[in-house]
Every structure is written in structure tokens, then in C-alpha cells.
N, C-alpha and C positions, 0 to 999 in steps of 0.2 A: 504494500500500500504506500501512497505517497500524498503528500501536500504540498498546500502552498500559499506564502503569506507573501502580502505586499502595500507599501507605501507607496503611492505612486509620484513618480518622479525620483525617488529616493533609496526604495530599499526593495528586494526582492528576494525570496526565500524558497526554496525546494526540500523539503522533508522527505527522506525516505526509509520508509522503518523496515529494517531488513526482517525483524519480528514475525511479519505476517509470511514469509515466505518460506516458500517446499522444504521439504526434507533435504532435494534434490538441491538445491539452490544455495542452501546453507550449509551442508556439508560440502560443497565444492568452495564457497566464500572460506568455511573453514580452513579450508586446507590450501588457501592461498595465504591467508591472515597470517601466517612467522613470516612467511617468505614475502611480505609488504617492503619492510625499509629497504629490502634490495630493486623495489622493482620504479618504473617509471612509468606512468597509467596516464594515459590519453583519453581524456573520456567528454561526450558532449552531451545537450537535451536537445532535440530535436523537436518541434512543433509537426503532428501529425496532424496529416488533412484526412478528411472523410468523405468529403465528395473531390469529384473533377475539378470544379472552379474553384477549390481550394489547395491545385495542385501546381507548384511545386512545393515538395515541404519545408521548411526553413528550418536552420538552426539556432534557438535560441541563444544556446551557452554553449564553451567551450570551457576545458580547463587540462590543465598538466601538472599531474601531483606528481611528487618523485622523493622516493625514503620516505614514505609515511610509517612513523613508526610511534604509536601510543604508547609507548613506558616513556616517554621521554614528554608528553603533554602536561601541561600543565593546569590542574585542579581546579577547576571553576571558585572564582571568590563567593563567599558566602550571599551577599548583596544581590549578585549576578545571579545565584541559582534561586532564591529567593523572586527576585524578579521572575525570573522563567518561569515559575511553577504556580503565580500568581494567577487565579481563573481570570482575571478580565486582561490578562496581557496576549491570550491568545491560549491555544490547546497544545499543550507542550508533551503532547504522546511522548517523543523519545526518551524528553527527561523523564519524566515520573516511570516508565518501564524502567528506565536503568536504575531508580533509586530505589526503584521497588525490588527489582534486582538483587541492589548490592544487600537491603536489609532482609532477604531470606539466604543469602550466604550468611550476613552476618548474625542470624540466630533471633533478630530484636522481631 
């Protein structure tokens, strides 16, 4: 599943919650996830058309990650995650999965 938030003029957002995805899907992401900080990922959004006169399809976004590697990110400030998780600042699926997450590892 994916989202999407926007200011217009200003800010534009793409959420994609890998959560809701296949067995299939996730065990392959798995098993590329160590092997990230070596790698260099080319990756775009594409604006699909549905009909004819909405065709050719464009390319939104583009982007070039390279060594992504999460031990090395650094911890969201309290304030920050606090804002995120606030109902009227928007629906923040990913955070609250991950927090909800980390507190059935962590027993609480």
C-alpha cells in the first residue's frame, strides 16, 4: 500500500508501507536488506495513464540512493516523533507500525 501527502507549491510526500506486502515480496526485500550499503538503486514514480489520451506516461520523481545503510541513521528527536504521531498532523501508518513494532520486541 502507498500514500500521499502534499503542500502545494511546497512539499510533496510518497509513503510506502512495505507492511502490507506478499510473502513473496518481503522475503526477496529481505534478503537484499544486508547487502543495501553496498549497493547503488536507481529508482523512479512514474504517473500511470488509464486511458489513451492520457498517454504518454510521465515521470514524476526520480532519485539515486547509494550505501543506504540504517545502523548508521540517526534516531528521530523526540519533538519530531511526537509531531508525527500527532492525529491532526496527518496519518502517520509507518510510524506508529514501527513503534508499535519496536514495543512488542521490547516486552512493554
Amino acid at each position: 500500500a502507498s500514500s500521499s501527502y502534499s503542500v502545494p507549491g511546497a512539499y510533496f510526500e510518497i509513503d510506502i508501507d512495505i507492511h502490507t506486502w506478499g510473502n513473496a515480496a518481503l522475503n526477496g526485500f529481505n534478503t537484499i536488506k544486508p547487502k543495501m550499503p553496498a549497493m547503488l538503486i536507481r529508482s523512479g514514480v512514474t504517473i500511470q495513464a488509464e486511458d489513451d489520451d492520457e498517454m504518454p506516461e510521465q515521470m514524476l520523481a526520480g532519485c539515486y540512493l547509494t550505501h543506504l545503510d540504517s545502523s548508521r541513521g540517526a534516531a528521530l528527536q523526540p519533538e519530531l516523533e511526537a509531531y508525527l504521531l500527532a492525529p491532526e498532523n496527518g496519518q502517520p501508518s509507518l510510524l506508529i507500525k514501527r513503534n508499535s513494532f519496536q514495543r512488542r520486541l521490547s516486552g512493554d
